[in-house]
N, C-alpha and C positions, 0 to 999 in steps of 0.2 A: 399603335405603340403597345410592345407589354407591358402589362401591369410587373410591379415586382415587390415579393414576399418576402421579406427576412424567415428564413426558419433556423429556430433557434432550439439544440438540444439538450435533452437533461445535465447535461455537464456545463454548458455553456452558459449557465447563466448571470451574466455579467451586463450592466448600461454601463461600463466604464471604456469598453473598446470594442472594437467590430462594428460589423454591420450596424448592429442597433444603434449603437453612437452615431453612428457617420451619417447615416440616413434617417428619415421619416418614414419610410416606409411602414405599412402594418405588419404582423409578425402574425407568425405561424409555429404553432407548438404542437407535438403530437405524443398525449399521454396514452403510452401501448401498451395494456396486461400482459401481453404475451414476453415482455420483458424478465417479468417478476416469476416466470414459469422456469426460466431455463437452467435454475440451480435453484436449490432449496436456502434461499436468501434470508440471513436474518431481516427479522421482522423491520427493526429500523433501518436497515438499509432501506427496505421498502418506502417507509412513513420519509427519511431523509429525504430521500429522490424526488418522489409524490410533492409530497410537501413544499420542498423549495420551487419544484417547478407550479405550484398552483397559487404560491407568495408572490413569486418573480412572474405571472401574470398578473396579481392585481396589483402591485405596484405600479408594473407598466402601464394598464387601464387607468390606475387612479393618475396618472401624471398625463391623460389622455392620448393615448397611444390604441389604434387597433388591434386587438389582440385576438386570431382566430385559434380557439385553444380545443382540438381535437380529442374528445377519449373516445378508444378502439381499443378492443381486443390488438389488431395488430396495427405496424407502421402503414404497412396496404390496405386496410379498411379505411385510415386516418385520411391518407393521402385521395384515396378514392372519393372521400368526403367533402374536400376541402378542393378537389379540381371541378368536381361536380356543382360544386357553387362559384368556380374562379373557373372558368375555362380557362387553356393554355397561358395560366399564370405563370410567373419565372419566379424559382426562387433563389436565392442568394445564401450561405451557409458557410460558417468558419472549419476549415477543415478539419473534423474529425480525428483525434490521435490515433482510434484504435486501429491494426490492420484492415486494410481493405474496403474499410467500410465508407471513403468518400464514393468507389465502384458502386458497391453496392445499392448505396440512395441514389446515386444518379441512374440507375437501370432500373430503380423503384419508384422514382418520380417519374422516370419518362413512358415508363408501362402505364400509368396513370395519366399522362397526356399533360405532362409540365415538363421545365426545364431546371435545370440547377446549378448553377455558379458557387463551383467551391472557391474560396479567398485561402487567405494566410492566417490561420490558427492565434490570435494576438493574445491569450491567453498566458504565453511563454513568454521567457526572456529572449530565447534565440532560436532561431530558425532554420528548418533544415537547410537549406541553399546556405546560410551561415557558417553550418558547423561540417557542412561538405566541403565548402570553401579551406575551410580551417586545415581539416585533414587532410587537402590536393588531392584529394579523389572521387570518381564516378558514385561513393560509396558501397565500390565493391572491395575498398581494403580492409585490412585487420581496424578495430576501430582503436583507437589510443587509449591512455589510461587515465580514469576520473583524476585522477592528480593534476596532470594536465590540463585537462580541459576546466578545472576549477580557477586553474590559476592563470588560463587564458582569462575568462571570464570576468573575476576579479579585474584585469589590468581592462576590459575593453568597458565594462559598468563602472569601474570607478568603486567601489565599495570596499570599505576599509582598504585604503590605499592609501601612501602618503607620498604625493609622485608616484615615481616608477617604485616604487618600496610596498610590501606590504605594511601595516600600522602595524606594530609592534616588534618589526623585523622578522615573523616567521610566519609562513602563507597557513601554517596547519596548528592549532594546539592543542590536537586528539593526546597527547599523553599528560593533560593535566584535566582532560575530562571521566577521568575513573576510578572517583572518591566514591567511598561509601557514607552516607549521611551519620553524622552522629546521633543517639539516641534522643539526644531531644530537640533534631529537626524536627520543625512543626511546617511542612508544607502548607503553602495557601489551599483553600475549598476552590478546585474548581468551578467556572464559572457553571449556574444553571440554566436553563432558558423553557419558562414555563410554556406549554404548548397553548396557543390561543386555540381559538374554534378550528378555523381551517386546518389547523396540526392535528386536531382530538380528530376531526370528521377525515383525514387521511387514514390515520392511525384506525378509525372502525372497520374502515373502507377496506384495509389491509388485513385484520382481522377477519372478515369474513368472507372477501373473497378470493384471500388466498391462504387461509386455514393456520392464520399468525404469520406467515411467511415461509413456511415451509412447505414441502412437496412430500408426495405420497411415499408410503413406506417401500421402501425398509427407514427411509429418513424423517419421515412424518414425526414430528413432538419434539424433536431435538433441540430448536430453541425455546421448547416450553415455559415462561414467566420471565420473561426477559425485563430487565430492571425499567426505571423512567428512561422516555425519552429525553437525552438530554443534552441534542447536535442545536447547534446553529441552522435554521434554514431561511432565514431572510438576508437579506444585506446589514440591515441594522446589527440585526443579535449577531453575524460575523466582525462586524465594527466592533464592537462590544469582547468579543472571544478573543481580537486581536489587543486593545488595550488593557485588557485584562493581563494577558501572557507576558507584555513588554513591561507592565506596571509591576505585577505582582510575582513571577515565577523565570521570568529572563535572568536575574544576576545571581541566580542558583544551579542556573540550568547547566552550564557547563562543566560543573564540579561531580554533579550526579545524575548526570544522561544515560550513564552506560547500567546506573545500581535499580538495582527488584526488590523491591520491599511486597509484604505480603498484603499489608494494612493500607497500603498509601498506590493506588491503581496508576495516579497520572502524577504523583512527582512534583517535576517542574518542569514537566515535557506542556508543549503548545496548544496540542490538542487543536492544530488547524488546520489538519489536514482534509477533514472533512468540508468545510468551506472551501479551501484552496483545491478541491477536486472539482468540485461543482461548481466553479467559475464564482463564487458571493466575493471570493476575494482573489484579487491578481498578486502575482510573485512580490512583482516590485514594490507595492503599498506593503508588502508586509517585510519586506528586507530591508527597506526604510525607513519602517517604524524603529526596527531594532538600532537601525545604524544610527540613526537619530538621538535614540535613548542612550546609545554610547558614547558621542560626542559629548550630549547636554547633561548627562546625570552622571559620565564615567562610572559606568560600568562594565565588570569584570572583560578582558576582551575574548579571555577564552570562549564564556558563554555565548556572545554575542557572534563571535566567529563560528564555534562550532553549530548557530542554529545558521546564520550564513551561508555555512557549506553544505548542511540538508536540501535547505532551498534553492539556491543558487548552483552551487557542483552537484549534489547528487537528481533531485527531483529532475533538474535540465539535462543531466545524462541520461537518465533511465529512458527519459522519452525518447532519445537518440538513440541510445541502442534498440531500445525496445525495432524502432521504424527502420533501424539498418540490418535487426536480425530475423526479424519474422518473414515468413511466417515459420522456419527451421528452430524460432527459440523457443516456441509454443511445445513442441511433443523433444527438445534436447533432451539429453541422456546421457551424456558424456563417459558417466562411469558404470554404464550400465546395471545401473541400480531394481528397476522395473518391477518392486513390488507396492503391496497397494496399500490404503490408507487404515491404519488401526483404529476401531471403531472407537475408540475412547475420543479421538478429535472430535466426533459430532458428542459423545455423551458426559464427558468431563470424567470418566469412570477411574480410575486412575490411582492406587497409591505413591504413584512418584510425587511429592507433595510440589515441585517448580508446577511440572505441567499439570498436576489438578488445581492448581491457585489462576493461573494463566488463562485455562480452558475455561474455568467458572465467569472469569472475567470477560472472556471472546462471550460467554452464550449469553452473558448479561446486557452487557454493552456496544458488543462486535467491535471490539476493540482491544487493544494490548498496544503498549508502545514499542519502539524497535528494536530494545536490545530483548526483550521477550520474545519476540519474534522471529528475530535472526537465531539466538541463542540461545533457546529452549524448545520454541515449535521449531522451526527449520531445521537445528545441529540435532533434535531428537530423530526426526525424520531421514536426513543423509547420512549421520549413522546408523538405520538400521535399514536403509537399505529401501526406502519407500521413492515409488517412479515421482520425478520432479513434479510431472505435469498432474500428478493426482493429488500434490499437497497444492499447488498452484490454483488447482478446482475448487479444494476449501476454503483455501486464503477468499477466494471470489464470495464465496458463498456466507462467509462468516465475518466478514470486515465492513463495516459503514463505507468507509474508504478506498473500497477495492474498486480500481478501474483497471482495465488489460492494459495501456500500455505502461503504467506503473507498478501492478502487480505483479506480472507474467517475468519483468527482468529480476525485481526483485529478488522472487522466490526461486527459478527456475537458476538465472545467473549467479544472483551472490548465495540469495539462504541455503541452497541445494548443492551450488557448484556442478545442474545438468549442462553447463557450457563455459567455458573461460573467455566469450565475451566482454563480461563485466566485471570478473575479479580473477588473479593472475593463484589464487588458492581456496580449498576450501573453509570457509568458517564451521570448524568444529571444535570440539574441544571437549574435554573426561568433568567429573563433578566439583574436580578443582576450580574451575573457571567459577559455576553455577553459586558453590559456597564461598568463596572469594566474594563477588558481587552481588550477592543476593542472603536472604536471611529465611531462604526456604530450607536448606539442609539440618536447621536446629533439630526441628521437629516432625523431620520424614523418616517414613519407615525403613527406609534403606540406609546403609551408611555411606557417607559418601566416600569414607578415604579407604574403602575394601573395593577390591576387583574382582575378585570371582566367592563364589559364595551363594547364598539365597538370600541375604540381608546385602550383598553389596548392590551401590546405586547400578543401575544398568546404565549410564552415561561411562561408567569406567571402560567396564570388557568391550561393551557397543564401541569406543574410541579407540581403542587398543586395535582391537580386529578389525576397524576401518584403517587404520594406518596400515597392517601386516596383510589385509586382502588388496589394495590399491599401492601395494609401496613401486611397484614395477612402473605406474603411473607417476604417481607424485614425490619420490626420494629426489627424485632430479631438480627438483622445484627449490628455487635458493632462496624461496620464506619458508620450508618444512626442514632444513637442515636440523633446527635442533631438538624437533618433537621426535624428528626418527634416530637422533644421537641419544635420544632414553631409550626408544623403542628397542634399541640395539642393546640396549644394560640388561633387557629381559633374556633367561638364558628358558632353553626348550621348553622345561618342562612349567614353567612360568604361561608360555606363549599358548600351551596345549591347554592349559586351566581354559584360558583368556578365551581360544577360540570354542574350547568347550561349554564356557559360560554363555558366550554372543550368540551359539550355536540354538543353543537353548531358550534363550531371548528372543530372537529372531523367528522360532516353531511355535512361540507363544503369540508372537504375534499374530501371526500367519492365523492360527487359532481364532484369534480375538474377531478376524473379519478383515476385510479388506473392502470398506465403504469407500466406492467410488463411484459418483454419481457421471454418467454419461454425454447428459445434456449440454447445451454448449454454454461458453463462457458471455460473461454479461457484455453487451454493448447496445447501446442507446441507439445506434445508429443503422441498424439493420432490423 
């Protein structure tokens, strides 16, 4: 009879479902350096990963569980190791979201003389075979739109529902989420999570044998002095990060999700995405907590809905399109943009005062919440003209958070607009949006309400001349009707400024460098 292995990967680690629940078998984990090479990784992403995965071994140990815990240079050293002491062991594995890579480990287990049984990913709320169901097709059709499939979801989980009714009578209350805090909101202190031994001895480990986290020049130093670690990487302290959110920053959250403050990093945003990536914590314990908190303490619904549909509509689509469009959504291009990354992403260098507040925060924390993201890094980027797949490289490389099938739609689908997959228009938008919602324009050096000029913000001309170079694309589009019904107010010699400003912008950049790292994108499973 075969012996058989649960192998459990960096992202997966969860004792709430899967294999490990179901069975007794001993586990098998294989921590690969060769990981932490293939993009110049902020340093906590490093220490996160590491880390959780060498907590979520001695938990396992301490609750007596076998635990064969492999460090290798690579997954083929690991593996080589662990069949070498298990002949023709089988192992068992929750499917891998990232493209390709259940193929992968099974052509890498079986080169090593084992077997691999991929299962059904229980990490999600629904399942591909589910959501192919849903759509009536082989999943070669156009894929439908998150609207849908949120409010499929809602009806088949039950969650805020009252019967067949949404709870408040409206499935969406994105337009009561786009308040600016008053000056004397006092955000709660995000939760901290002092690092024990095992976290400091990751964190040295990281240090020096991958030179802080980063890779060799021209990128080499760029997350130089990166702040306290300060993720979740146990089960507990995610327990902890989740009661915290629901207790303390849930019945604010939905009034100022979308607002940037310069002073205040995380708001009333969650900040759980970093556990919710790495399996500490599953969807449904945390979509429950909230709905729970709403029932039992009536709180606000908007809040509680709009974090809902993060978790529930959006996180659950992204993997879906991510697995219906790749591997074509990895290098898309749609608007044929295909220039490259301006060096300030890695160096914070920047008098735009959004994206030097932003950038300082990515190299601190490797972190920014999402409307920073979408709305600053991203619309800075597809206005000026940068290839999707090269901001999509950073995203990987500079986020706690970044895994490929969640990042790659993200950035590539919605931030960029390299494919209309995932959204039916581009998110961009001139410096109106940025001073509207944010309180970085006071005191940057650009102004924000001039359009061409040497003081005016570059989000102006840069938006104007993304409208006027793509309108042959996008006038057709009946969410752009009324940004190109201004476009149209501008008469010639207005337009000639506009594209003589972006023209200018655009050779500056070009100037500045175009850091694009080569190497491939992170997955745990190859």
């Amino acid at each position: 009879m075969v012996a058989v292995t649960v192998l459990v990967l960096g992202d997966q680690l969860t004792r709430q479902v899967g294999p490990v629940a179901e069975r007794d078998d001993p586990v098998l984990m294989v921590e690969a350096a060769e990981f932490a090479r293939k993009l110049p990784y902020h340093p906590h992403k490093l220490v996160a990963v590491f880390g959780a995965m060498r907590h979520y071994r001695d938990a396992l140990r301490a609750g007596g569980r076998t635990v064969y815990y492999r460090r290798a240079e690579t997954f083929r050293e690991g593996f080589e190791a662990h069949f070498a002491a298990r002949p023709g062991d089988g192992l068992v594995v929750m499917a891998p979201p990232s493209h390709g890579a259940a193929d992968r480990l099974r052509t890498l287990v079986e080169d090593c003389g084992g077997t691999l049984d991929v299962v059904e990913n229980d990490l999600f709320l629904s399942t591909p075979a589910e959501f192919d169901e849903w759509t009536g097709d082989d999943g070669d059709a156009e894929l439908p739109r998150q609207e849908a499939f949120y409010r499929w979801m809602r009806r088949r989980t039950g969650y805020l529902m009252d019967g067949d009714e949404p709870a408040g009578g409206e499935w969406n209350y994105d337009e009561a989420n786009r308040e600016t805090p008053p000056t004397d909101d006092d955000p709660p202190d995000p939760p901290t999570f002092e690092p024990d031994e095992t976290t400091r001895e990751v964190r040295r480990w990281v240090e020096e044998t991958f030179d802080g986290g980063y890779a060799d020049p021209p990128y080499g130093g760029e997350w130089a002095d990166p702040g306290p670690f300060r993720w979740p990487v146990t089960r507990e302290g995610a327990g902890r990060a989740l009661a915290t959110f629901v207790d303390e920053r849930l019945p604010a959250f939905g009034d100022y999700q979308d607002a940037m403050l310069g002073e205040e990093w995380a708001l009333h945003h969650s900040l759980l995405s970093v556990p919710l990536n790495l399996g500490l914590l599953h969807p449904r314990e945390v979509i429950e907590a909230a709905v729970t908190a709403y029932r039992e303490r009536d709180l606000p619904l908007n809040s509680v809905e709009g974090f809902v549909r993060q978790v529930l509509g959006w996180r659950e689509f992204m993997r879906h399109a991510y697995r219906r469009e790749m591997p074509g959504m990895a290098t898309a291009d749609q608007l044929d943009a295909g220039g490259g990354l301006p060096d300030f992403y890695w160096t914070g260098e920047t008098d735009m005062a959004c994206l030097s507040d932003v950038l300082a925060g990515v190299r601190t924390r490797g972190y920014s919440h999402h409307i920073e993201r979408l709305m600053i890094l991203s619309n800075f980027a597809t206005l000026a003209g940068v290839e999707p797949a090269a901001l999509d490289r950073w995203f990987h490389a500079a986020y706690v958070d970044a895994f490929d099938w969640v990042t790659t739609p993200n950035v590539v689908g919605m931030g960029t607009f390299g494919t209309d997959a995932v959204s039916t228009k581009p998110y961009v938008s001139s410096a109106n949006y940025v001073d509207r919602m944010s309180d970085y324009c006071g005191g940057c050096a650009y102004d924000p309400d001039a359009t061409t000029g040497e003081q005016a913000c570059p989000f102006n001309a840069l938006y104007w001349d993304f409208l006027d170079r793509h309108e042959e694309r996008l006038r057709s589009n009946h969410r752009m009707g009324l940004v190109y019904s201004h476009l149209d107010r501008k008469d010639d010699e207005e337009l000639a400024a506009i594209r003589e400003r972006a023209a200018t912008l655009r050779e500056r950049l070009r100037a500045d460098g175009s850091a694009r790292p080569e190497t491939g994108l992170d997955t745990f499973e190859s």
